[in-house]
GUZA-247957 format. One record per residue (C-alpha): residue in three letters; x, z, y. Coordinates in steps of 0.05 Angstrom, whole numbers, padded with zeros to 5 digits, always signed. Layout:
# residues N
ALAXZY;...
//
This chain:
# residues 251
UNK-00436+00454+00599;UNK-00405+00518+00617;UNK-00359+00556+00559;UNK-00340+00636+00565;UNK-00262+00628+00528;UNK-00229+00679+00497;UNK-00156+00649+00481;UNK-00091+00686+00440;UNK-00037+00689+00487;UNK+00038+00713+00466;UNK+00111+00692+00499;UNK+00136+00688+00434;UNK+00134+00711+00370;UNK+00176+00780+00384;UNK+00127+00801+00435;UNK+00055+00830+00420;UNK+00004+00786+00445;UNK-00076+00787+00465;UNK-00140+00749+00471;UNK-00150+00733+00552;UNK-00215+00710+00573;UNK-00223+00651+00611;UNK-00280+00609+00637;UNK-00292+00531+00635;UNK-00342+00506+00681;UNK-00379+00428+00684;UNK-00348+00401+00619;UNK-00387+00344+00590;UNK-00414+00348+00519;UNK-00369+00286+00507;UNK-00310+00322+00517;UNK-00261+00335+00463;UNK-00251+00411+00438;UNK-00163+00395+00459;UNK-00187+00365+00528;UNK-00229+00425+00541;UNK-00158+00459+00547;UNK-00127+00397+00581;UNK-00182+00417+00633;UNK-00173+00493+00628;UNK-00095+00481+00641;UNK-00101+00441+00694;UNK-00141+00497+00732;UNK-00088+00543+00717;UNK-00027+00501+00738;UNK-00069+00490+00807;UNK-00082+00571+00814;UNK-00006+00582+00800;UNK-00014+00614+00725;UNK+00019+00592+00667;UNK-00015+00547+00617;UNK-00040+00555+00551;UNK+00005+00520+00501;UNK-00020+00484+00443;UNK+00005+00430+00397;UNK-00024+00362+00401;UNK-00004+00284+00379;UNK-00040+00230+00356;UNK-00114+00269+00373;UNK-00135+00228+00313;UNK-00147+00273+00268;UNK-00084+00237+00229;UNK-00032+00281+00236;UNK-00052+00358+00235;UNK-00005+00379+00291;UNK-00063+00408+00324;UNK-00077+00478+00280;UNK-00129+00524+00316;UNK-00169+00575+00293;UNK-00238+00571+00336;UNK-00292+00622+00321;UNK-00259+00652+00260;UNK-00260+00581+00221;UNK-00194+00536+00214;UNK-00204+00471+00255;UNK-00270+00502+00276;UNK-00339+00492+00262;UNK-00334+00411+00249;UNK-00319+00399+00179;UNK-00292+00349+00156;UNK-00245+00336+00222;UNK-00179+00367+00249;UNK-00199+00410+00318;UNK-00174+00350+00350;UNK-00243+00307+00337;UNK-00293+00378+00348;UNK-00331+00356+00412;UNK-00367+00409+00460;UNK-00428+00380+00442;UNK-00418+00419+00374;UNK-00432+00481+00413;UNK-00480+00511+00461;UNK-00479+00518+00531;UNK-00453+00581+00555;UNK-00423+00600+00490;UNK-00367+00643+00476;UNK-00314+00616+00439;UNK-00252+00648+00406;UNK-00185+00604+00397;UNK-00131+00626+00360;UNK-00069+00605+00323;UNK-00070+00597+00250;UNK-00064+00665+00222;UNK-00015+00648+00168;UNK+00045+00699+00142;UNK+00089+00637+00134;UNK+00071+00598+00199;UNK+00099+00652+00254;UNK+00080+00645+00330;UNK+00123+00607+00379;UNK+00085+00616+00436;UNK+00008+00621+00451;UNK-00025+00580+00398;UNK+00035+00534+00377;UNK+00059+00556+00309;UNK+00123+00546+00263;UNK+00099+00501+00205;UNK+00165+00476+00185;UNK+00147+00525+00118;UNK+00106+00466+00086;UNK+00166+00419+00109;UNK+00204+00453+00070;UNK+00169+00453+00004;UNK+00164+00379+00012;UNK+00240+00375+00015;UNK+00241+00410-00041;UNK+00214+00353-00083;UNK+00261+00308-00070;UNK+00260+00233-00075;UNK+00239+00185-00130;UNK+00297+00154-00161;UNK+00253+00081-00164;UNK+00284+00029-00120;UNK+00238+00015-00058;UNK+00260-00059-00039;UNK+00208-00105-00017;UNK+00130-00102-00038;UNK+00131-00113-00114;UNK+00076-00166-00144;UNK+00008-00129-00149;UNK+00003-00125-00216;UNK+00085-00117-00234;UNK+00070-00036-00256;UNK+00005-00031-00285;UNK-00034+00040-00254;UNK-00098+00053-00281;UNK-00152+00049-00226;UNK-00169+00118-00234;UNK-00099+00145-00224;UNK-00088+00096-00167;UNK-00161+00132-00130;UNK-00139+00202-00144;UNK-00064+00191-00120;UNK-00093+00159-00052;UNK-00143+00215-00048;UNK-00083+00271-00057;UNK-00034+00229-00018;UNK-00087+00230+00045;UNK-00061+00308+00052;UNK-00037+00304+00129;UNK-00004+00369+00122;UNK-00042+00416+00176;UNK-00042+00480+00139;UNK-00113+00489+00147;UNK-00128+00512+00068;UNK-00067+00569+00084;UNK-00107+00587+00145;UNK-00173+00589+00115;UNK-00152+00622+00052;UNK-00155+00694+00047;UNK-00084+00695+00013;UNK-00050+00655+00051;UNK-00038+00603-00006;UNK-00016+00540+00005;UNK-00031+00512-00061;UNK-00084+00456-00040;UNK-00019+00427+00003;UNK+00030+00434-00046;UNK-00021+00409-00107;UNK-00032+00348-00067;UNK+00040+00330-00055;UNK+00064+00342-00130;UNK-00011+00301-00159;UNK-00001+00240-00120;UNK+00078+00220-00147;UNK+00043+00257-00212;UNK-00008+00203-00223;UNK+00044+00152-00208;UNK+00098+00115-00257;UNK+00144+00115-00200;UNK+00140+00192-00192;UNK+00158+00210-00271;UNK+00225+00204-00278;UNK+00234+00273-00227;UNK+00162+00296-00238;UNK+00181+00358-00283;UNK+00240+00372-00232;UNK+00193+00353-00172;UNK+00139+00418-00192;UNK+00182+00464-00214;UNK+00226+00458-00141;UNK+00176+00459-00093;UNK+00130+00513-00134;UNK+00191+00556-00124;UNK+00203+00535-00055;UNK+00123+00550-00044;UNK+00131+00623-00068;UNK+00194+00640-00032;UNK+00156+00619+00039;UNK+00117+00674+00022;UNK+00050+00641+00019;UNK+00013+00673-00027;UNK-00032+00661-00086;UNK-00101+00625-00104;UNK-00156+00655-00132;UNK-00208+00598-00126;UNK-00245+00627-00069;UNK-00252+00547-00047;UNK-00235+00565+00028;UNK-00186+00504+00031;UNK-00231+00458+00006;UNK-00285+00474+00046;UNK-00237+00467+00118;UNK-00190+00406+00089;UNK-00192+00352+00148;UNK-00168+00305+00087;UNK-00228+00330+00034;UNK-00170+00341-00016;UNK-00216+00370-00075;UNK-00185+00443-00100;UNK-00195+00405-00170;UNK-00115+00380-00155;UNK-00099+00459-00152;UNK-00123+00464-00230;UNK-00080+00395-00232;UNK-00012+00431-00201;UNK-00018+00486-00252;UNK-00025+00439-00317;UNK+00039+00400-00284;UNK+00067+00472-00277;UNK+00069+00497-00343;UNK+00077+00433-00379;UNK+00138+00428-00340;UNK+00164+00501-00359;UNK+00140+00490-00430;UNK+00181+00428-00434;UNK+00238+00461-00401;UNK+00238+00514-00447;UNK+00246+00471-00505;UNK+00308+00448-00477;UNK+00280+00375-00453;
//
């Protein structure tokens, strides 16, 4: 298969930067969207250019390093999957395809397509740890957790933290992130004891990133690698206000 690319390139995020079109010759439909670029960098190191850089780890699809916009849609055209498992099979031969960072206020350029996502880092610091002791395994059935808490927390808790639902959303929100982070100590005994503290830091935290707001336009859902239902969004704004009612009252 033969692919027309058109790829962002910038030095850094000080200078402007442009779409450059390259072209990709013999790949196999087998081939992974990231070792497309493994392939297009290697014919660039042997012409003497620079290659394109990207971010890439596990190539999994477990740990969201690998943020690309391709064709206008976060982790491309794939869904469910991080751009890491898109194959070239997924698109025709002698397609053109556009690859670009995530365009997120809050996730600035490094270089080429590599971004700064240390923003959503940071709103997980916010929330602190859980004062329970850890130790070894506790007996299974030592703190009772209703079966439907324990499924929601484990589907909330599968959030690998890409910043796909910022990249997708039209606001820039990061509110599917940060929902799943506060839900799945939320649902959980061992996450009460800071869980007022917990969504009232990293809410804060979330708006002073400057990501912006979510007006259910369902964007995040629809490009989570995880699934993460936008249902924990409405779940983050009940934990929200009962905390700053409760606060209020002086509790």
């Amino acid at each position: 298969m033969n692919f027309q690319l058109r790829i962002w390139r910038q030095p850094n995020r000080k200078s402007p930067g442009k779409l450059v079109d390259y072209e990709v010759r013999d790949i196999s439909p087998n081939t992974s969207f990231l070792e497309m670029l493994d392939i297009l960098n290697e014919n660039l190191l042997r012409a003497g250019k620079e290659p394109i850089a990207f971010d890439s780890d596990c190539r999994e699809g477990i740990c969201g390093t690998c943020s690309l916009t391709v064709n206008g849609e976060a982790h491309g055209p794939d869904h469910p999957g991080a751009v890491c498992e898109l194959y070239m099979r997924k698109f025709r031969d002698g397609a053109t395809i556009t690859v670009e960072p995530f365009r997120v206020g809050s996730f600035p350029i490094v270089k080429d397509l590599v971004i700064d996502r240390s923003a959503l880092d940071r709103i997980v610091q916010a929330g602190g740890f859980i004062s329970a002791r850890a130790g070894s395994a506790p007996e299974a059935n030592s703190v009772t957790v209703p079966k439907h808490h324990a499924d929601l927390a484990m589907e909330a808790a599968a959030c690998i933290g890409c910043g796909a639902c910022a990249a997708a959303c039209p606001n820039g929100s990061a509110m599917l992130f940060t929902s799943a982070k506060v839900s799945h100590l939320a649902l959980l005994p061992q996450g009460h004891p800071e869980r007022e503290s917990r969504v009232l830091k990293m809410v804060q935290v979330m708006d002073a990133e400057g990501f912006g707001n979510c007006t259910n336009t369902y964007e995040c859902e629809a490009v989570c690698p995880a699934e993460i239902s936008a249902s924990f969004i409405a779940k983050l704004n009940r934990e929200y206000a009962r905390a700053r009612f409760r606060r209020s009252m002086g509790e």
